[in-house]
Biopython code that builds the backbone (N, CA, C, O; Angstrom):
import numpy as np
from Bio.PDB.StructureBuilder import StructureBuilder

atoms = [
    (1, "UNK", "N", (83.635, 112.386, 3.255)),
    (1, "UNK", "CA", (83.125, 113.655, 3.737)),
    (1, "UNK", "C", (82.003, 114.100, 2.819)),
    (1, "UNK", "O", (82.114, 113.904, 1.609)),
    (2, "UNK", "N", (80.600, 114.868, 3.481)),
    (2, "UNK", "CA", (80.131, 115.031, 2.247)),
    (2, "UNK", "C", (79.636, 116.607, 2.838)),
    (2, "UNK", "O", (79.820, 116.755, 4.046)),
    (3, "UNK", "N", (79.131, 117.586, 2.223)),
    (3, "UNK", "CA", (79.314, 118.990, 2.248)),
    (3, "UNK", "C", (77.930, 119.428, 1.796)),
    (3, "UNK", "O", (77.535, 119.702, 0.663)),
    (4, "UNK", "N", (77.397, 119.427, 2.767)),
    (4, "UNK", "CA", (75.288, 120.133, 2.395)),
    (4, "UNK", "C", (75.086, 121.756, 3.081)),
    (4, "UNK", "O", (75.450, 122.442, 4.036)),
    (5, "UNK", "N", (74.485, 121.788, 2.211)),
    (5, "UNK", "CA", (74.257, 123.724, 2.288)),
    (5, "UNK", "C", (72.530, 123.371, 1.926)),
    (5, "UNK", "O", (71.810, 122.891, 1.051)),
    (6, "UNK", "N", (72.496, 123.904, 3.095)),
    (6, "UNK", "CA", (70.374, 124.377, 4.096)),
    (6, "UNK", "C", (70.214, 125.890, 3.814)),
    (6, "UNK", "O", (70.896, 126.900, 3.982)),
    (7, "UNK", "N", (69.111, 125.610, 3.356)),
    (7, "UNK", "CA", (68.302, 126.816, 2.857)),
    (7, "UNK", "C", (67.065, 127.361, 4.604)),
    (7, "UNK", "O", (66.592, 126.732, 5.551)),
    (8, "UNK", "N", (67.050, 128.608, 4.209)),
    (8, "UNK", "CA", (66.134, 129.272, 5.037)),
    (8, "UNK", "C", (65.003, 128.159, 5.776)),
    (8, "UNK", "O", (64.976, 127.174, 5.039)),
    (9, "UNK", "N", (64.464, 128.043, 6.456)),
    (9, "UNK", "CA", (63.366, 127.634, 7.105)),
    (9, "UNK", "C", (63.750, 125.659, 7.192)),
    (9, "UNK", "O", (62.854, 124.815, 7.210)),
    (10, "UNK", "N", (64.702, 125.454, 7.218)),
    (10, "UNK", "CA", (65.271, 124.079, 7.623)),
    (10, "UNK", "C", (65.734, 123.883, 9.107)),
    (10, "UNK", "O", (66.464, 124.667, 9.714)),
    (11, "UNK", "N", (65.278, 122.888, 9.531)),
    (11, "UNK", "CA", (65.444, 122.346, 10.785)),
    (11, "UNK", "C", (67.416, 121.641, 10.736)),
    (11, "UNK", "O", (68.079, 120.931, 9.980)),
    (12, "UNK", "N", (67.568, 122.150, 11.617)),
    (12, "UNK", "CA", (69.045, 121.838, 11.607)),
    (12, "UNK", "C", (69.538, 120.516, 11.510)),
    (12, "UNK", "O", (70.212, 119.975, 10.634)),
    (13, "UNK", "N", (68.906, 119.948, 12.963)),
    (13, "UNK", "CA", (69.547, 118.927, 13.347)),
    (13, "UNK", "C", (68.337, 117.844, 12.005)),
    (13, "UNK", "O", (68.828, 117.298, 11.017)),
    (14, "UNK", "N", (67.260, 117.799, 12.242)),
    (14, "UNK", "CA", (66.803, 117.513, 10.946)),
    (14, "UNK", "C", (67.403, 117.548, 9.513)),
    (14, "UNK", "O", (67.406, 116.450, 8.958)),
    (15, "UNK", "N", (67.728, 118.214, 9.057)),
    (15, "UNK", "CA", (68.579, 118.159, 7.889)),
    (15, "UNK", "C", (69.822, 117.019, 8.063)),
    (15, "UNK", "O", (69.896, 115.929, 7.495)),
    (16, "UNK", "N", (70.678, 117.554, 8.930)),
    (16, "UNK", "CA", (71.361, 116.622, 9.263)),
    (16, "UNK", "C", (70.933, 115.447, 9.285)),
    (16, "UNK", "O", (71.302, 114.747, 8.342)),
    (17, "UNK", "N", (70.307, 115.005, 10.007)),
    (17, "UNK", "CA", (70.039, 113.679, 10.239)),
    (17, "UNK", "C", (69.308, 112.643, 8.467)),
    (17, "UNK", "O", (69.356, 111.453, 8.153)),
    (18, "UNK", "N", (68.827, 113.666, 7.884)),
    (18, "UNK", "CA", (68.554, 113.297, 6.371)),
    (18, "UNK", "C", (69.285, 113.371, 5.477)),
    (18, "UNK", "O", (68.900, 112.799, 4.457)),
    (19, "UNK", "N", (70.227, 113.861, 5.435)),
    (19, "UNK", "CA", (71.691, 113.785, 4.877)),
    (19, "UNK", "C", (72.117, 112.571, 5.313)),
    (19, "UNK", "O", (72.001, 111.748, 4.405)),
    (20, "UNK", "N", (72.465, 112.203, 6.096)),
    (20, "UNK", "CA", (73.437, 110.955, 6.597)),
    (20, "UNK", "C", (72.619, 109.755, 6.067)),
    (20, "UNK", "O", (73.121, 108.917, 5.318)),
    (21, "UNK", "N", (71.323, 109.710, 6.493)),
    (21, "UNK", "CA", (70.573, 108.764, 6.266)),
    (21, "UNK", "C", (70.586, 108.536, 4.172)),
    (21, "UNK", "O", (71.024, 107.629, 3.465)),
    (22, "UNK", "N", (70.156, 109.340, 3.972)),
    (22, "UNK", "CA", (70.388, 109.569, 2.256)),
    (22, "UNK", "C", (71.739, 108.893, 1.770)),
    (22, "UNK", "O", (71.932, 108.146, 0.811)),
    (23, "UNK", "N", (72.694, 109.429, 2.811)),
    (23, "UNK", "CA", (74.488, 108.432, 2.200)),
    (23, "UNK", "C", (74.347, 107.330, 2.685)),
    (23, "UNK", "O", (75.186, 106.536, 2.257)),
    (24, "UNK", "N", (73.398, 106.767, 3.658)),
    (24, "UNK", "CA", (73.634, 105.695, 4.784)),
    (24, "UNK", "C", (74.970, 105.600, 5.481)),
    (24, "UNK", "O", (75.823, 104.715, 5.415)),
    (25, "UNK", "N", (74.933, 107.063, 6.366)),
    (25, "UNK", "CA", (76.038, 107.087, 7.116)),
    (25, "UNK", "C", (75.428, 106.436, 8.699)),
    (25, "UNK", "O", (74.346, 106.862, 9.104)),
    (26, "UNK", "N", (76.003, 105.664, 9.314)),
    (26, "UNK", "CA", (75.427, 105.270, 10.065)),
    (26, "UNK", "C", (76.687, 105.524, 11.712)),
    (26, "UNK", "O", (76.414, 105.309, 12.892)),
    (27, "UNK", "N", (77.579, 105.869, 11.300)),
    (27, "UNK", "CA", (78.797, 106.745, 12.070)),
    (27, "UNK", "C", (79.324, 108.302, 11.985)),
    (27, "UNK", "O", (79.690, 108.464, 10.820)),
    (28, "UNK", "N", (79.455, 109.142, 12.504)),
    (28, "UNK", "CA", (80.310, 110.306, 11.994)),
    (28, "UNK", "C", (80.330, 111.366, 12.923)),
    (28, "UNK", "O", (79.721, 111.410, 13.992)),
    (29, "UNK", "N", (81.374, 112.558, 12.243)),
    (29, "UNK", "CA", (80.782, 114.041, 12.864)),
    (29, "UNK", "C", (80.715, 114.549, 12.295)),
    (29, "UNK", "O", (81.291, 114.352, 11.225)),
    (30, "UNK", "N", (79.876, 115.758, 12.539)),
    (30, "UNK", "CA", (79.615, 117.128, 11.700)),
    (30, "UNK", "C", (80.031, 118.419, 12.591)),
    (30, "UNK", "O", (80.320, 118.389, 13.788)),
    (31, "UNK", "N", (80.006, 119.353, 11.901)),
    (31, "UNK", "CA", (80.681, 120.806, 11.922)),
    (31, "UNK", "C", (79.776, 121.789, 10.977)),
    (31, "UNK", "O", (79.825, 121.960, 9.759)),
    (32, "UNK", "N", (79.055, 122.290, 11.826)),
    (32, "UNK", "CA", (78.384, 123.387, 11.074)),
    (32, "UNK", "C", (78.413, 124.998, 11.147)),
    (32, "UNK", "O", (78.666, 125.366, 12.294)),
    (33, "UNK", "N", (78.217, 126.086, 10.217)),
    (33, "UNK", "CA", (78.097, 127.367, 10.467)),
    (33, "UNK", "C", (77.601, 127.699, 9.604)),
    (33, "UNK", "O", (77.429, 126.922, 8.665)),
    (34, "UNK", "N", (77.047, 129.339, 9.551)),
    (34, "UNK", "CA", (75.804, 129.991, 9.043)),
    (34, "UNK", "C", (74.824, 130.658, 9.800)),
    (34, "UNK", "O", (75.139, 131.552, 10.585)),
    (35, "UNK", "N", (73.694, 130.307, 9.633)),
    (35, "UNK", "CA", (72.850, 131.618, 10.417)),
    (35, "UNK", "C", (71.308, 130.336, 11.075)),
    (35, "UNK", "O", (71.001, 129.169, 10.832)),
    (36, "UNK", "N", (70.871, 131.207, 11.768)),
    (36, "UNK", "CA", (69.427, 130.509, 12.683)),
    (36, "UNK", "C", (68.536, 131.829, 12.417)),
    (36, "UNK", "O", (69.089, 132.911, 12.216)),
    (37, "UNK", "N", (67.409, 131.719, 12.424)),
    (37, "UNK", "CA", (66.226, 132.349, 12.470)),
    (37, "UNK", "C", (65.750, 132.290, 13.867)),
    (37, "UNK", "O", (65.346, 133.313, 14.421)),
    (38, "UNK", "N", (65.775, 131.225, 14.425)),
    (38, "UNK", "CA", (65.466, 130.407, 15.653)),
    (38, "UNK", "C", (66.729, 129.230, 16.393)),
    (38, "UNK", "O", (67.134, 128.208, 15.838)),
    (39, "UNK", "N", (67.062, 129.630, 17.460)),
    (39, "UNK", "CA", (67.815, 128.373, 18.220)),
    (39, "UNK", "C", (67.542, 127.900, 19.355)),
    (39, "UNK", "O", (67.550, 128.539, 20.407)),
    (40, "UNK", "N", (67.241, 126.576, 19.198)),
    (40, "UNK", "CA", (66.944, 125.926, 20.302)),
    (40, "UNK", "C", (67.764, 124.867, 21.360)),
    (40, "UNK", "O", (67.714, 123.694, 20.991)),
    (41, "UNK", "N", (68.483, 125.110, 22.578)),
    (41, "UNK", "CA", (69.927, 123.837, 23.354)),
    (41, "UNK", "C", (68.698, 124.168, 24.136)),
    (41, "UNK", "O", (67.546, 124.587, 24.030)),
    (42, "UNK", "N", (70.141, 123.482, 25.492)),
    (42, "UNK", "CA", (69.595, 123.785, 26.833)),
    (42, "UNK", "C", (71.219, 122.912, 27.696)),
    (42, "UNK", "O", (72.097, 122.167, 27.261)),
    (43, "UNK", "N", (70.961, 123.453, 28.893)),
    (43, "UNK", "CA", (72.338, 123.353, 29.355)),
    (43, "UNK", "C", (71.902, 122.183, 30.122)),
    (43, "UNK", "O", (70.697, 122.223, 30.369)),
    (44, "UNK", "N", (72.699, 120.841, 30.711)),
    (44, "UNK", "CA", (72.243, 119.714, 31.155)),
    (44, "UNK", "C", (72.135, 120.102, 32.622)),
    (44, "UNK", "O", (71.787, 119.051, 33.161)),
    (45, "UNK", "N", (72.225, 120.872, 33.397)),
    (45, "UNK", "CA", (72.262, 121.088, 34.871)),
    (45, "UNK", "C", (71.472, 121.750, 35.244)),
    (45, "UNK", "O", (71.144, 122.715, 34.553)),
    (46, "UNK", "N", (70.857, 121.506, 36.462)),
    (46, "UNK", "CA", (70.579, 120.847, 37.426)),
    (46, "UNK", "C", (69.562, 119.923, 36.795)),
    (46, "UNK", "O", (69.541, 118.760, 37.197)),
    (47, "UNK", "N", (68.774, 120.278, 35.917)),
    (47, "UNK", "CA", (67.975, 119.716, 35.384)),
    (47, "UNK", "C", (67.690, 120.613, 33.749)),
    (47, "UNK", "O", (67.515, 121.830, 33.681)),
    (48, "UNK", "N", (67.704, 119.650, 32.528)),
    (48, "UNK", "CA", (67.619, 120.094, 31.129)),
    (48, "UNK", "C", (66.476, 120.910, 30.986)),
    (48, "UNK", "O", (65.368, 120.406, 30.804)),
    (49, "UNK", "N", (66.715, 122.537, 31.075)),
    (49, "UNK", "CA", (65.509, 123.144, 30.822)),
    (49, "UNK", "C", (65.749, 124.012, 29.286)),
    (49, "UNK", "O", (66.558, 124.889, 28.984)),
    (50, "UNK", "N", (64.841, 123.446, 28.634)),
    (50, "UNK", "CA", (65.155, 124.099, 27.133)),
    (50, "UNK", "C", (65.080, 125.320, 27.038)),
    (50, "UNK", "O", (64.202, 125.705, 27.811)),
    (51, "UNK", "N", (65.773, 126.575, 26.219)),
    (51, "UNK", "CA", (66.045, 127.605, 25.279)),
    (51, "UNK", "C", (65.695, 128.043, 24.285)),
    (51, "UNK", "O", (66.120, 127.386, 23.335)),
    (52, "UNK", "N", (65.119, 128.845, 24.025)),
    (52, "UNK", "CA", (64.738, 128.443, 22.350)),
    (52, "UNK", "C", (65.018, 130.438, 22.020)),
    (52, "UNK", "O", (64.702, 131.059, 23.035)),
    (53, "UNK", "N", (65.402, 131.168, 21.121)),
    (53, "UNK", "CA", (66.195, 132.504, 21.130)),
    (53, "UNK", "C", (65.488, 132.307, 19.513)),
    (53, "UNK", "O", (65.730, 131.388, 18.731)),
    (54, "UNK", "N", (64.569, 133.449, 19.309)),
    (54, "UNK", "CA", (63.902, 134.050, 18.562)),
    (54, "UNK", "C", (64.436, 135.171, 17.679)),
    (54, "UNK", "O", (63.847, 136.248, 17.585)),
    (55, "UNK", "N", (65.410, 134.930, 17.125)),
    (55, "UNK", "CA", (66.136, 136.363, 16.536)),
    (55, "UNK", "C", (67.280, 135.868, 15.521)),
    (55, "UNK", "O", (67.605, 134.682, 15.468)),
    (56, "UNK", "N", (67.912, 136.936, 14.658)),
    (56, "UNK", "CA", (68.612, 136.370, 13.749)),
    (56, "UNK", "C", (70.188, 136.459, 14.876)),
    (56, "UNK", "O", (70.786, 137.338, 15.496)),
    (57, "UNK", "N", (70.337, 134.877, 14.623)),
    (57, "UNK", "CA", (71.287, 134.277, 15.427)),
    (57, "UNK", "C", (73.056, 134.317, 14.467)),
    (57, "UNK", "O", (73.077, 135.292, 13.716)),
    (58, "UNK", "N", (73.948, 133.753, 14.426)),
    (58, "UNK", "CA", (75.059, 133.303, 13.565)),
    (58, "UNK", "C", (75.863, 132.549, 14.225)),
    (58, "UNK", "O", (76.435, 133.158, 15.128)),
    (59, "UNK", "N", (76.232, 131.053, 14.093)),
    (59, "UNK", "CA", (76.594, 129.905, 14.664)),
    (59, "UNK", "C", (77.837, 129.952, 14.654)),
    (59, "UNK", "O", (78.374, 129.614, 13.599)),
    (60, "UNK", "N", (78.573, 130.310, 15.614)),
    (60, "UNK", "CA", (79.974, 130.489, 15.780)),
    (60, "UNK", "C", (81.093, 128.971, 15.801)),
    (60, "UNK", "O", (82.199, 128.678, 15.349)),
    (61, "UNK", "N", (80.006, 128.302, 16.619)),
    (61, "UNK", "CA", (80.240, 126.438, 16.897)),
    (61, "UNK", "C", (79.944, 125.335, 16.705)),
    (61, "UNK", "O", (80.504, 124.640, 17.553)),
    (62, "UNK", "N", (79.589, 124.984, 16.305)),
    (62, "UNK", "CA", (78.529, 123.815, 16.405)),
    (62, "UNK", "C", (79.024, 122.570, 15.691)),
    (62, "UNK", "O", (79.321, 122.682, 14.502)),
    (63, "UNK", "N", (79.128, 121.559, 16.209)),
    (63, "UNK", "CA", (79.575, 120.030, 16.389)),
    (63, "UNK", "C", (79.017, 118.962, 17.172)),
    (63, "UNK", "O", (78.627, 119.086, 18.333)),
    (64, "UNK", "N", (78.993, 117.859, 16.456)),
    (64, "UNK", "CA", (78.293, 116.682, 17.036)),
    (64, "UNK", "C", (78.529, 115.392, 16.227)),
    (64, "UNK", "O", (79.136, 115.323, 15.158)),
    (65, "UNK", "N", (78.094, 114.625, 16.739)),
    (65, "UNK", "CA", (78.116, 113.358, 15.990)),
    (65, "UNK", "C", (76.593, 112.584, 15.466)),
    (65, "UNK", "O", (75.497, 113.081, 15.724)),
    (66, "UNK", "N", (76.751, 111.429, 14.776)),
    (66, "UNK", "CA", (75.907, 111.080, 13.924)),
    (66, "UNK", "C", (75.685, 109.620, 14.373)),
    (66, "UNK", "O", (76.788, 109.191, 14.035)),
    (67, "UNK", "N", (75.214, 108.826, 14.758)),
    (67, "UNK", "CA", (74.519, 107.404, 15.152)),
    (67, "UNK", "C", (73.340, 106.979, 14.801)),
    (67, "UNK", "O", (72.279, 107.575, 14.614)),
    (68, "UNK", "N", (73.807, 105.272, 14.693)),
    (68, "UNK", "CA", (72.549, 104.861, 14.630)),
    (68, "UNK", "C", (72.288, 103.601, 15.605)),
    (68, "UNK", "O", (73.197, 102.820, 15.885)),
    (69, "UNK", "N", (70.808, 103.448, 16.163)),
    (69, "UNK", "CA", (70.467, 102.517, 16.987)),
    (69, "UNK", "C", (69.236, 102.419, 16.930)),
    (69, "UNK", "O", (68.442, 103.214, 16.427)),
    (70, "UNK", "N", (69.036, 101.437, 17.447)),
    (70, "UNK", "CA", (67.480, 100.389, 16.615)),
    (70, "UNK", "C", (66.923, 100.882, 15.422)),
    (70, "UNK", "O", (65.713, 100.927, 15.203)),
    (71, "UNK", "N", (68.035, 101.347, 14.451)),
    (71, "UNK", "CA", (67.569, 101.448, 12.953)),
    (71, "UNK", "C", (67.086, 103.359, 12.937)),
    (71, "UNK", "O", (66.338, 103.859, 12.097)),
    (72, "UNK", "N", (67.485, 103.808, 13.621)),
    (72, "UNK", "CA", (67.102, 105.524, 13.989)),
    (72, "UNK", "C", (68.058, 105.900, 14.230)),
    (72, "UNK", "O", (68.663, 105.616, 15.263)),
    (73, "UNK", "N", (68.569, 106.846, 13.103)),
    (73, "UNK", "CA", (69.651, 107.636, 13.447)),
    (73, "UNK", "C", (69.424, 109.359, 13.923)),
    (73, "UNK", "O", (68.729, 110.291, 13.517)),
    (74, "UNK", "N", (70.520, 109.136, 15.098)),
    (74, "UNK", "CA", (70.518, 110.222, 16.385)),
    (74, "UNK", "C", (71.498, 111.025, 15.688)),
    (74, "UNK", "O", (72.371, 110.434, 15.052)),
    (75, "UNK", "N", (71.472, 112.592, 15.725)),
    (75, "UNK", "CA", (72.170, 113.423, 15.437)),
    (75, "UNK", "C", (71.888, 114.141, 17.336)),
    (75, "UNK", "O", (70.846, 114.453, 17.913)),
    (76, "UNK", "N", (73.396, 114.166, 17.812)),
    (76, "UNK", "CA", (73.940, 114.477, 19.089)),
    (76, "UNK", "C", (74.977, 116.013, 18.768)),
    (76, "UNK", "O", (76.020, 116.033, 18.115)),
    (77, "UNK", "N", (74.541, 116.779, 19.208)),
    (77, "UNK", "CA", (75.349, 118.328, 18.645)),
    (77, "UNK", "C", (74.936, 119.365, 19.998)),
    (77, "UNK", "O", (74.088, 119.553, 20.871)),
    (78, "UNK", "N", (76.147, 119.833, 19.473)),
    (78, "UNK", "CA", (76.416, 120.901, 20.457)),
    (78, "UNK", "C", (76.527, 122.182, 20.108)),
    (78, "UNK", "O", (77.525, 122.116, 19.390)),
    (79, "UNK", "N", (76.151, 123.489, 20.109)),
    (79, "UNK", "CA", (76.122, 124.843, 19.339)),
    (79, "UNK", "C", (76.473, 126.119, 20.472)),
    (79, "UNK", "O", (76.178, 126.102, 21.667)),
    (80, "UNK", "N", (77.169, 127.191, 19.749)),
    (80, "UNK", "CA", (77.181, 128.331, 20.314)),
    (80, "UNK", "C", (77.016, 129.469, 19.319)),
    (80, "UNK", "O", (77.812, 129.635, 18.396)),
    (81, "UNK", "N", (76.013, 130.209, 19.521)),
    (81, "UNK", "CA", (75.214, 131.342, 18.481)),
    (81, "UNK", "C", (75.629, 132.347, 19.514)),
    (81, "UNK", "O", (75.835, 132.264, 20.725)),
    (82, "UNK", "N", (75.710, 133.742, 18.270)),
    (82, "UNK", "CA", (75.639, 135.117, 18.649)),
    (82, "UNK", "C", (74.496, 135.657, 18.361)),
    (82, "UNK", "O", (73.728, 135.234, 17.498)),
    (83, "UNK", "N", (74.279, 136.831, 19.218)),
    (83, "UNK", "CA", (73.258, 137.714, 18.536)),
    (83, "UNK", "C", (73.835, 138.759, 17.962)),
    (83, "UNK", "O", (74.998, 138.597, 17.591)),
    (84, "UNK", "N", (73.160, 140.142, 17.731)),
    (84, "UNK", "CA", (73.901, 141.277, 17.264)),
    (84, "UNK", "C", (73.927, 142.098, 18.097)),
    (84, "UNK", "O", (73.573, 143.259, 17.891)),
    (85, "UNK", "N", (74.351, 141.662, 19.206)),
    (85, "UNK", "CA", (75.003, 142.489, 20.278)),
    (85, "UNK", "C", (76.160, 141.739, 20.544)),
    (85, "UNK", "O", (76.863, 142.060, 21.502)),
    (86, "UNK", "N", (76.492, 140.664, 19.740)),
    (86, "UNK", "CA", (77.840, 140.212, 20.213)),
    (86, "UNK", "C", (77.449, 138.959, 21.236)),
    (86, "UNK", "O", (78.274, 138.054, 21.370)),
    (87, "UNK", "N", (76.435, 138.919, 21.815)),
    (87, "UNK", "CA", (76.165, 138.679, 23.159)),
    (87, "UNK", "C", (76.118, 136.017, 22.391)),
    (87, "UNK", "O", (75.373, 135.555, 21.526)),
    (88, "UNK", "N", (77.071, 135.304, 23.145)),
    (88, "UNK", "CA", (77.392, 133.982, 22.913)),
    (88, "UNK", "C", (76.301, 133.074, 24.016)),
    (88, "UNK", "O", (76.399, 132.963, 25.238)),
    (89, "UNK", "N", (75.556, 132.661, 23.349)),
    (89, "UNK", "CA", (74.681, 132.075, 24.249)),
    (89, "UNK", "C", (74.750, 130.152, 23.562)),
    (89, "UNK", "O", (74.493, 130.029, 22.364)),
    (90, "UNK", "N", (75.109, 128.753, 24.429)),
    (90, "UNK", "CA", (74.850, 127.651, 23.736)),
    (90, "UNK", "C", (74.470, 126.809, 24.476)),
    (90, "UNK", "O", (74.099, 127.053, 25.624)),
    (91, "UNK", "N", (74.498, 125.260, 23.776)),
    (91, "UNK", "CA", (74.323, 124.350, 24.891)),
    (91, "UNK", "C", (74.191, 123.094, 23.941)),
    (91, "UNK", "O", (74.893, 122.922, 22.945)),
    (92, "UNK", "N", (73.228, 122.266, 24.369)),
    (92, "UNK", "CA", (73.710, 120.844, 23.507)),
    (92, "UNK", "C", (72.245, 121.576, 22.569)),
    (92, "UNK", "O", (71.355, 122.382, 22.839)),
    (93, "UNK", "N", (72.595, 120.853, 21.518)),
    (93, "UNK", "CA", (71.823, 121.409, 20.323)),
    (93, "UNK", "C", (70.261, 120.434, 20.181)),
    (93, "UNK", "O", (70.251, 119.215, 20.349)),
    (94, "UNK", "N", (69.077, 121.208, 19.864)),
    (94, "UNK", "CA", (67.772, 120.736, 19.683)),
    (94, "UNK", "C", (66.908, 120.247, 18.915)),
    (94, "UNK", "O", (67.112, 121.074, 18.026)),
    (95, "UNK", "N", (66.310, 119.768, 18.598)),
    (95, "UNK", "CA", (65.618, 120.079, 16.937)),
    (95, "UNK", "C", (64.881, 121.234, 17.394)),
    (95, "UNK", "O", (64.832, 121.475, 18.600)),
    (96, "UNK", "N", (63.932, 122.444, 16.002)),
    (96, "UNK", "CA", (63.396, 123.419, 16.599)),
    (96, "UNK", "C", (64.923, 125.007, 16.398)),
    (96, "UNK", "O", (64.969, 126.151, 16.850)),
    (97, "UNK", "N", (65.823, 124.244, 15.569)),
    (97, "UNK", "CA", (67.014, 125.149, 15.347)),
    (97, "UNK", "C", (66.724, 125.873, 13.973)),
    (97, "UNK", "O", (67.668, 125.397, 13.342)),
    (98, "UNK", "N", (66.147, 126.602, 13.169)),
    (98, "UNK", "CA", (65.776, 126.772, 12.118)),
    (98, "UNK", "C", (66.678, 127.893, 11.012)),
    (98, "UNK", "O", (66.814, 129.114, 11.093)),
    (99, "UNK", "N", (67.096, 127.106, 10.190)),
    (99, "UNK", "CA", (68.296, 128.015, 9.328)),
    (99, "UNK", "C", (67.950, 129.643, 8.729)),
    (99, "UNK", "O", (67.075, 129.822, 7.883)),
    (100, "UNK", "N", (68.431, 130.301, 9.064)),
    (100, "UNK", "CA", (67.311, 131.863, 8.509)),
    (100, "UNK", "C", (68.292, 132.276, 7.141)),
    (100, "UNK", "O", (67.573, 132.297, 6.142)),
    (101, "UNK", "N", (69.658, 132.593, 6.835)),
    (101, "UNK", "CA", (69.500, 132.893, 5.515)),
    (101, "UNK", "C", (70.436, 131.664, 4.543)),
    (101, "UNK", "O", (70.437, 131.575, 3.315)),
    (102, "UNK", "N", (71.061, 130.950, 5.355)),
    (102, "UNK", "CA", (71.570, 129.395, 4.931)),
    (102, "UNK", "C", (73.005, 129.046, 6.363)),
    (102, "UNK", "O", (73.669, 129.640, 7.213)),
    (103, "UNK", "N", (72.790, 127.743, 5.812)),
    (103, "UNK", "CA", (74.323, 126.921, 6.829)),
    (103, "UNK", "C", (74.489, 125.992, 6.207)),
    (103, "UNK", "O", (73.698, 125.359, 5.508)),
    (104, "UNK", "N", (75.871, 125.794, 6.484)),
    (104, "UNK", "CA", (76.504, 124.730, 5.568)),
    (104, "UNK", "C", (77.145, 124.035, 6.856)),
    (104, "UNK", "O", (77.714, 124.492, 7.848)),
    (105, "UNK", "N", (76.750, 122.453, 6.344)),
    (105, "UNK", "CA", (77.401, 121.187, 7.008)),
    (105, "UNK", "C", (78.630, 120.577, 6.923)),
    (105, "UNK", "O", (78.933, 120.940, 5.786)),
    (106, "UNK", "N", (79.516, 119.941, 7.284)),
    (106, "UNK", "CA", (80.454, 119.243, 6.447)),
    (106, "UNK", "C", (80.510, 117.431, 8.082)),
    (106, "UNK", "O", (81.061, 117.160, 9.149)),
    (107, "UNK", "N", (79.657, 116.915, 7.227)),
    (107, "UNK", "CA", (79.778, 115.515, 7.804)),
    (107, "UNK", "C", (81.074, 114.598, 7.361)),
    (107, "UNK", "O", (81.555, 114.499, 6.232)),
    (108, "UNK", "N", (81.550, 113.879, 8.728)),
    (108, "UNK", "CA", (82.469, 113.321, 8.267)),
    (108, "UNK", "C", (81.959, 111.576, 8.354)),
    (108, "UNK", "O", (81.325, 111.265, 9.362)),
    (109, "UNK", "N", (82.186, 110.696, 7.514)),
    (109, "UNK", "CA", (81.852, 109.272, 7.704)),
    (109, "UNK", "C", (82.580, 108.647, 8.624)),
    (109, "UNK", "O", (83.716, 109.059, 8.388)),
    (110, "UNK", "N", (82.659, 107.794, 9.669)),
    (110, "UNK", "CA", (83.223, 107.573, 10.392)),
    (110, "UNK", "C", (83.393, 105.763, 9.926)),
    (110, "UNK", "O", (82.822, 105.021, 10.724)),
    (111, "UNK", "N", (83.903, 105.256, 9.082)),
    (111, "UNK", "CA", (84.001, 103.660, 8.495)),
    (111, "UNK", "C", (84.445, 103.005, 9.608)),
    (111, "UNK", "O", (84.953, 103.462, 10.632)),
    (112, "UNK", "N", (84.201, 101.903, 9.295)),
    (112, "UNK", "CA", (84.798, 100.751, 10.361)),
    (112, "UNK", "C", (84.101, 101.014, 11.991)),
    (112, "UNK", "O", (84.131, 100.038, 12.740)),
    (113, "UNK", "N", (83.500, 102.286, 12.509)),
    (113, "UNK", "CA", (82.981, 102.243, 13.574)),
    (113, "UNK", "C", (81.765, 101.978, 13.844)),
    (113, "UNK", "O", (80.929, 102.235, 12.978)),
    (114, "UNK", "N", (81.253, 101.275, 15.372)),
    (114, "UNK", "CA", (80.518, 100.730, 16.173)),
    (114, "UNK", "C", (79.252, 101.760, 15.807)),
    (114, "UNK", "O", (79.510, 101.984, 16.990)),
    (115, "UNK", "N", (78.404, 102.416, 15.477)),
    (115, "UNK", "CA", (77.139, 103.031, 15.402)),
    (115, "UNK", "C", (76.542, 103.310, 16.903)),
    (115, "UNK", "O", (76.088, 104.301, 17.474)),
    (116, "UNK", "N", (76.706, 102.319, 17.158)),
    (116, "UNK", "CA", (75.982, 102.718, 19.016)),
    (116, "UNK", "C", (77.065, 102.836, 20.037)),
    (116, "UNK", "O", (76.918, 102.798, 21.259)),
    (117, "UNK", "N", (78.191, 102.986, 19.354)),
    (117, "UNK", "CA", (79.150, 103.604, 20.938)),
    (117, "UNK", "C", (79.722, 105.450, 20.094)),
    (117, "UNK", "O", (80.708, 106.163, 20.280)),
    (118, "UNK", "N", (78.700, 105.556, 19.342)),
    (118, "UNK", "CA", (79.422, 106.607, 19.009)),
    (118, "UNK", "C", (77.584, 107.785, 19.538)),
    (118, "UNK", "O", (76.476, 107.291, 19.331)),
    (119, "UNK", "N", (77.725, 109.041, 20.086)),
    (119, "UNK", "CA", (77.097, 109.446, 20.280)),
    (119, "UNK", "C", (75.904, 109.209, 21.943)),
    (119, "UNK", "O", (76.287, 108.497, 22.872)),
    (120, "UNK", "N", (74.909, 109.747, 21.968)),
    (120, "UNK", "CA", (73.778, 109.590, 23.026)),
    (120, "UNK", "C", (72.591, 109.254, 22.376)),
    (120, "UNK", "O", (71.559, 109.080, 23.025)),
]
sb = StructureBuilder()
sb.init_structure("model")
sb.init_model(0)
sb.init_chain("A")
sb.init_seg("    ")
for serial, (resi, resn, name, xyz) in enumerate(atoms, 1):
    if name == "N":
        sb.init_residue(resn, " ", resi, " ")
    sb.init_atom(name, np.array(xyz, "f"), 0.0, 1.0, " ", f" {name:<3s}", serial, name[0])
structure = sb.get_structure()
């Protein structure tokens, strides 16, 4: 397991994905919470039309997994943010997610598994 804490103006799924790569995790999941400046999903139906919510957000959910294929590792995540109205808005997670006052990760290594049956 390894445990990274993102500073202000960091790309989420970016970070992530440089973390793993740095351990050479090439399997796993992660679990994140903390805050967004910016969040960017989008819901897969009828057709993937992206989201992107301009305001100080706080990540109630967010999980995904970690892969690698043709030597590029995919960070696959899923998020649900509040605003300060309470108001839960998510979807599968973007790059374009930007940390506003920090979030902390906790990746898990996934040993012994396949890299390309894990994730999209």
């Amino acid at each position: 397991m390894v445990f990274v804490r993102l500073s202000k103006g960091e790309d989420l799924i970016g970070s992530i994905r440089d973390a793993a790569e740095a351990r050479d995790i090439s399997a796993g999941a992660f679990f994140a919470i903390g805050t967004l400046s910016q969040a960017s999903f989008y819901f897969y139906r009828p057709e993937p039309t992206p989201v992107t919510l301009s305001e100080p957000l706080e990540i109630v959910a967010c999980s995904g997994s970690i892969s690698r294929r043709g030597g590029e590792t995919r960070v696959h995540g899923h998020i649900d943010v509040t605003d300060s109205e309470f108001r839960s808005r998510g979807g599968h997670l973007l790059e374009g997610s930007m940390v506003d006052a920090m979030a902390f990760v906790a990746i898990f290594e996934l040993e012994g598994a396949d890299p390309s049956s894990i994730g999209i």
